[in-house]
N, C-alpha and C positions, 0 to 999 in steps of 0.2 A: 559487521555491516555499518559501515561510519554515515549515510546518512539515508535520505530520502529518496534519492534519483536511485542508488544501488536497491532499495527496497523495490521502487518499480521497475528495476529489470529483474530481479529477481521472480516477482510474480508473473510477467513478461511471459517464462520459460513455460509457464502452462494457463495462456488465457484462457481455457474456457471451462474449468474448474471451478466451482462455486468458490466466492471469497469467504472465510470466516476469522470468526475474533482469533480461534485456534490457530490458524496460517501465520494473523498478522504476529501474533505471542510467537510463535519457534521462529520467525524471520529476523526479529528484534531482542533475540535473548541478548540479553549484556548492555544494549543501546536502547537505555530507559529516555535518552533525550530524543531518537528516533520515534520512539514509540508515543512518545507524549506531542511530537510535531505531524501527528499520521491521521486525516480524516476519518469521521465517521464510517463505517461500512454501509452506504445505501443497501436494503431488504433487498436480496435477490441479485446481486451485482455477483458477477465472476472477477478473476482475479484479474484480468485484460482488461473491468471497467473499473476497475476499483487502480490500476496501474495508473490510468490514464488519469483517472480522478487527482494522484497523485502531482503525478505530472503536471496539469492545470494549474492546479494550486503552486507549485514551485513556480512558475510561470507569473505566478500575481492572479490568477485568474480565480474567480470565486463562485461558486452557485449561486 
């Protein structure tokens, strides 16, 4: 998975599945610089808010 945008369509495929650290670790095996450029997981966020999260922030956009 070479970066961030492949990581949110990946999570994409099942938004409404709780996000976990566990999700983000098997998405990112091998792309420790993926994994180190990846948002906090907001408490209670599915993987469609935690995508979009993603997304945002690629964008410049910040909380």
């Amino acid at each position: 998975m070479p970066g961030l945008t492949e990581l949110a369509d990946a999570l994409s495929e099942r938004p409404e599945e709780l996000m976990t650290l566990g999700v983000l670790f098997g998405l990112t095996v091998g792309e420790p610089a993926v994994l180190k450029q990846a948002p906090a997981i907001p408490e209670g966020a599915t993987r469609g808010e935690y995508a979009a999260l993603v997304r945002l922030i690629q964008m410049g956009v910040t909380p």
